[in-house]
N, C-alpha and C positions, 0 to 999 in steps of 0.2 A: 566402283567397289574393288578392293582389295580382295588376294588371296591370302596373305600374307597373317599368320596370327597375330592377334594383340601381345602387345610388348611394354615394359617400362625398359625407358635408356637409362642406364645408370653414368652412361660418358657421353657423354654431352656437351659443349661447348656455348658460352657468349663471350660477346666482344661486344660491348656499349660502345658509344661514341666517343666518349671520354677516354675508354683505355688503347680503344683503337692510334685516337691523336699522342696520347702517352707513349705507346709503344715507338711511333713513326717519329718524332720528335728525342726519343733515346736510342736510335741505334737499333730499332727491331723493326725495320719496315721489310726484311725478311728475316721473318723469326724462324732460328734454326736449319737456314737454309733453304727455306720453302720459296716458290714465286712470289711471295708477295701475304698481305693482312688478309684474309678470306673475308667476305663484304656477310656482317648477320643482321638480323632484327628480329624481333618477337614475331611478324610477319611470316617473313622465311621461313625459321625454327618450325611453327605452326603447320607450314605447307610441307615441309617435313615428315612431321609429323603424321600428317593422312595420306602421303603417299605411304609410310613405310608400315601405318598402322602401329603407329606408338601412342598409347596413351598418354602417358606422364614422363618428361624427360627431367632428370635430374641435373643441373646446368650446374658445369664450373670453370673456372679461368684454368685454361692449356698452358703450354709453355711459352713465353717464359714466367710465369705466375704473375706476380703483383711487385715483388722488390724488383725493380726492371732493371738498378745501378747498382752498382756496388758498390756501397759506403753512402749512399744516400740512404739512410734510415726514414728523415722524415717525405721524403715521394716514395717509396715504399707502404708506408703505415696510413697515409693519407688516399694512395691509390685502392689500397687493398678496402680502407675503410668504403668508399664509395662503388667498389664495384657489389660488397656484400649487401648495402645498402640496395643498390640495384634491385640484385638480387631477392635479396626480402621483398619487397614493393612489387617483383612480378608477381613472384609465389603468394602474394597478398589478393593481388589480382586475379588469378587464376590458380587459385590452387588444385584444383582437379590437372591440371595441366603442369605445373612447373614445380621443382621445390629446387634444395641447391644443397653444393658442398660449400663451405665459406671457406676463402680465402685465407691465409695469414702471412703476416709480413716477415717470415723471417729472411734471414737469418736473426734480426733483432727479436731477442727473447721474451724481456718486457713489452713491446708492442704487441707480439701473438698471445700474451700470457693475457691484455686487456682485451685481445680482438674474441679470444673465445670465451669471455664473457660477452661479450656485446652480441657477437651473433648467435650465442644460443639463446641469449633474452628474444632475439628475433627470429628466431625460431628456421635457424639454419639444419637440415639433414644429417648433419656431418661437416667434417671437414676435407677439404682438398689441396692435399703438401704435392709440391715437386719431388723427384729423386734426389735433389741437391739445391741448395740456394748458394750459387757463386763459390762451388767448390763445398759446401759442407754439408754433406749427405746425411738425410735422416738416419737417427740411430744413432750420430755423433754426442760423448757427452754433454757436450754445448746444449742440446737442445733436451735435457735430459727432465729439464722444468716442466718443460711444452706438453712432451709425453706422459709425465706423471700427473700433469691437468688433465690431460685427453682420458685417460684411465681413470680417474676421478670421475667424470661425465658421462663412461663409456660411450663414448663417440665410435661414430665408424668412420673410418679415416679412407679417403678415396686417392691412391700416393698416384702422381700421372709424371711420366718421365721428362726430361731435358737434356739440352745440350751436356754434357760431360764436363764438368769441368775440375779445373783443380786452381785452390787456393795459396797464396805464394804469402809465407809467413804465418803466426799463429793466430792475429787477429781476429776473429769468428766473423766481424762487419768490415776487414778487409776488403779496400778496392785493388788490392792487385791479385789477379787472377789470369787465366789461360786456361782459354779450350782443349779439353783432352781429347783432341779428332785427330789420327793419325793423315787422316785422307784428306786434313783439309775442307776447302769447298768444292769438294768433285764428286761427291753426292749429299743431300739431302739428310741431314742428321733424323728424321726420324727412320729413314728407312730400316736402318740396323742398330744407329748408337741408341736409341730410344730401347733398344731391348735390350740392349748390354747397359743400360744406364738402372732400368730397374732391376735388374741380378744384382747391379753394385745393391743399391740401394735395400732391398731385401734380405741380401745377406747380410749386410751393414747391421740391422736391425736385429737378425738372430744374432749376431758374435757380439755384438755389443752390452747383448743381457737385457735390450729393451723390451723384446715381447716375454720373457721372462717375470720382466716386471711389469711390464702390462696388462695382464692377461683380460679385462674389460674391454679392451678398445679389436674392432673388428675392423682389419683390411679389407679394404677391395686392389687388388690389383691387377691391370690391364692387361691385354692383350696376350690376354691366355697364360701370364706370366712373363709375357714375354722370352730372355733368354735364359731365365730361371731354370726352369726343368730340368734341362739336360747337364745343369752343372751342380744339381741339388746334390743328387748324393754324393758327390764328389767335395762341396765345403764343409759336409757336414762329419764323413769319415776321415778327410784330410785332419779334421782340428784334433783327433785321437793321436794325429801318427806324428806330427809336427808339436815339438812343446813349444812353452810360452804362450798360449793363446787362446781362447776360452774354448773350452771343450763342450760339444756339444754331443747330446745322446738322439740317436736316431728316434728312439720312442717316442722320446719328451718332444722333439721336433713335428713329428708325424701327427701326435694328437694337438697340438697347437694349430697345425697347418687347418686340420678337422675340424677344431674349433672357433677358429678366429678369422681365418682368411676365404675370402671369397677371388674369382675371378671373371674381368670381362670377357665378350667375345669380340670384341671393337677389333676391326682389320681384318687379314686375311687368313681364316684360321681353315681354312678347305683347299684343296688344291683344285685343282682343272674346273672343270664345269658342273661335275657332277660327282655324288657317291661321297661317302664320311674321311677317307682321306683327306690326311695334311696333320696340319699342329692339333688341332686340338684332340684328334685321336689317341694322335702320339704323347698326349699329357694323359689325357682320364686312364686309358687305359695301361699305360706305360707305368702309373704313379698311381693308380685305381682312387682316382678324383672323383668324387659322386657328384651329382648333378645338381646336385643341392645346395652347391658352393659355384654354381654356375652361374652368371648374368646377363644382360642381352648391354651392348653396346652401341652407336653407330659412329662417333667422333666426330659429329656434326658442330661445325661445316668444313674443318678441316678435310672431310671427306662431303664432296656437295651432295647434295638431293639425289640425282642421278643414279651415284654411286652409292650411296645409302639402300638404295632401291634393288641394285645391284649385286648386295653383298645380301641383303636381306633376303632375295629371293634365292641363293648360292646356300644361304645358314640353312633356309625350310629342308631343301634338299641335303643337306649335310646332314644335321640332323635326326633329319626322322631315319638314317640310314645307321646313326647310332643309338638312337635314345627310344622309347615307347612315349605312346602320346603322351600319357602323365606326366613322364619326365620333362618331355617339352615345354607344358604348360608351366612348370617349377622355373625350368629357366628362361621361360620369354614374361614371365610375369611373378608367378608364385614367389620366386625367393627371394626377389626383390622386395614383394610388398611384406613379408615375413620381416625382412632385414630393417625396411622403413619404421613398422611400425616397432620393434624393440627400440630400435634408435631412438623414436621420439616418446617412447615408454621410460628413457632413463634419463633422458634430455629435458 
């Protein structure tokens, strides 16, 4: 038996067989600088799952997503198709247990524009973008179609970060590209680029005027925001004092944030061993984030069993050192199941 409360993960990871050989065969047999493909199965996931007392994990392809080349459209559109497919057929299978963000292929537009038809017929949670596809970070007009479907659907869109990168020339399905990693391979791109990747990426999204024009579509974004926070008020005041560039009003941003956007706790959002210290103090209370836009994470298997185990029993203690029991229950399960079922209320 567990101490540990009941949870829904909302970051969650698979790796079928198929995408696993895809990735190893294209130049990701360490994706993003990690040791190596992390070994999954519905098996695993599951045993998972009872150690860390998760109910229901919501499963999506991590980085590097589904278009795994650049300028291969069609293994893109054909990967992406088959892993959502997956997907569907678990959650068919176990639905008490599994459901999913679905995948899409971009950076090809017309391909994502058919994918979310196809997986909302089958009955996908949401969806799940990278920070960038090959250099072109959501929010870019290019994908300005994608967005205005997603909003159309009100989806919840689950954005999970990448390698940084930046595209060479205007072509949107451009194969020449380069890693924006100043460090190289001398550490592990999720450690820090992964949080400086979603800052791009979410500010990208306010200045661009997409969640403007979105205003149906609900983020989830990871890791407490990742390096968002602490440079919020600072793009949102800059766009007043800098012209040429879309000016953004603190207010209108604020209640968007309250409205639309949720965050996980996936990784290390406590510090030492004990007590509510660390990130995520430093966001709710810093930024007065209610708990209600809060989510339970684990990054499984990217993060194995163990350590899943590990951070879960760190979260109990974090939290109850900042939250009252109710609130807890809101973020190890309530506001997720709130979040689920709007989603497939308008899906």
């Amino acid at each position: 038996m567990t101490s540990l409360p009941t949870r829904i993960d909302v970051h969650s990871h698979f790796l079928p067989p198929f995408y696993r050989t895809a990735l190893a065969e294209n130049g990701h047999s360490h994706p993003d600088g990690m040791p190596g493909i992390p070994e999954w199965s519905r098996e695993r996931h599951l045993e998972m799952m009872s150690t860390a007392n998760v109910s229901k994990s919501i499963l999506s392809v991590s980085s590097p997503g589904t278009h795994i080349v650049p300028g291969n459209d069609a293994l893109g559109k054909n990967l992406t198709r088959q892993c959502n497919i997956y997907a569907a057929e678990l959650k068919r299978a176990h639905p008490e247990k599994f459901g999913y963000w679905a995948a899409l292929p971009l950076p090809s537009v017309d391909a994502a524009l058919e994918e979310i038809d196809k997986a909302t017929q089958e009955g996908a949670d949401g969806f799940g973008l990278m920070t960038n596809y090959h250099g072109n970070y959501v929010g870019a007009p290019e994908f300005d179609p994608v967005f205005d479907k997603l909003n159309e659907v009100g989806a919840t869109v689950f954005i999970h970060p990448t390698t940084p990168c930046i595209k060479l020339g205007n072509d949107t399905s451009s194969a020449q590209t380069t890693d924006a990693v100043p460090f190289g391979s001398r550490y592990p791109i999720p450690i820090f680029e992964f949080f400086f990747d979603t800052a791009r990426a979410v500010i990208n999204l306010f200045s661009t005027g997409t969640i403007d024009r979105c205003p149906n579509i609900k983020f989830i974004i990871p890791h407490s925001g990742g390096a968002l926070p602490p440079i919020m008020t600072r793009f949102i005041q800059f766009s007043s004092v800098v012209p040429g560039g879309r000016v953004l009003d603190a207010a209108t941003v604020r209640k968007q944030l309250e409205e639309q956007f949720y965050f996980d706790l996936a990784g290390f959002v406590f510090d030492g061993e004990s007590g509510g210290d660390g990130q995520l103090k430093a966001f709710v209370e810093g930024f007065k984030i209610s708990h209600e836009k809060l989510l339970y994470g684990s990054d499984f298997p990217f993060t194995q069993t163990q350590f899943v185990k590990m951070l879960a029993d760190r979260m109990k203690d974090g939290l109850e050192n900042l939250f009252s029991e109710k609130e807890r229950l809101a973020i190890y399960e309530g506001n997720a199941v709130k979040l689920l079922q709007d989603g497939r209320s308008k899906i």
